[in-house]
N, C-alpha and C positions, 0 to 999 in steps of 0.2 A: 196297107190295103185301103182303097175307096171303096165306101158303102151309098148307094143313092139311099136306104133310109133302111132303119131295122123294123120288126114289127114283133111286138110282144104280146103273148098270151098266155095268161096264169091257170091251169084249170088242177082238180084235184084227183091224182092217182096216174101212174103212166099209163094204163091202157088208156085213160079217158086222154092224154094229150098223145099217144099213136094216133089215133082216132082223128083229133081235131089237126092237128101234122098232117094226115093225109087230106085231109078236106083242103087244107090250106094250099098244097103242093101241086094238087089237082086246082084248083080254084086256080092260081095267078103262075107268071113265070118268077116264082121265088124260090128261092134256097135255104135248107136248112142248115143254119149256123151249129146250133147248141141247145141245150137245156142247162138249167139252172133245178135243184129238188130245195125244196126246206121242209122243218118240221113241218110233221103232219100230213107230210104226204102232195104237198102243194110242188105244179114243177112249173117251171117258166119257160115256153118255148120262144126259140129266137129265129126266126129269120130275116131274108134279107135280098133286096133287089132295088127296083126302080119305085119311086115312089107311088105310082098309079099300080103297079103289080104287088106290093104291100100293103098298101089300101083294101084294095080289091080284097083279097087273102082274107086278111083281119077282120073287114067287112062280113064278108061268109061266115064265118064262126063265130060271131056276134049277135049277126042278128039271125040266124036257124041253127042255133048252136044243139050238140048233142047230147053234151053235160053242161053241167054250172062253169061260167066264163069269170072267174074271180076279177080280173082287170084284163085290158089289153089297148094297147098305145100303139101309135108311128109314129118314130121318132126319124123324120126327116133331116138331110144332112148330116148323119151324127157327128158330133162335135169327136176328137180326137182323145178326149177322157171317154167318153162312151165307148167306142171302138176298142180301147186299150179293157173297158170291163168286160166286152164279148167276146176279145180273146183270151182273157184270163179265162172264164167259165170253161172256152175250148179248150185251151192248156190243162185246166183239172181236170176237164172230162177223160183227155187223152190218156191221162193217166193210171185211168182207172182197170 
């Protein structure tokens, strides 16, 4: 699958990344790929589109963010290791 660019956002607890997932989805025409949890409660959301509409997104929840914004990237063009990590995440989500 082609990705124009992922865009990642770490925040803590799932309501507070429902929450930042909907800002983002409303904000740009992007898609949600996945999430990612680790300890502690921390989840990584993933999506994914054009890189002006993943900007944008990321952008929004950064900087009038709802909760605390631990990290968040665009990673443009994702290289073909990256793509293979964000379908792994999917692949475990599905599982679950």
């Amino acid at each position: 699958m082609t990705y124009g660019a992922f865009g990642l956002v770490e925040v803590l607890g799932e309501a507070n990344a429902v929450i930042v997932l909907d800002q983002m989805l409303k904000t740009a025409e992007v898609t949600y790929e996945t999430k990612d949890t680790k300890c502690g409660g921390h989840v990584l959301l993933f999506v994914s589109g054009s890189v002006s509409a993943v900007s944008a997104a990321v952008e929004r929840v950064t900087e009038s963010p709802v909760c605390k914004i631990f990290a968040s990237a665009v990673v443009s063009n994702p290289s073909d290791e990256m793509i293979q990590i964000v379908e792994g995440f999917k692949a475990r989500n599905a599982k679950k």
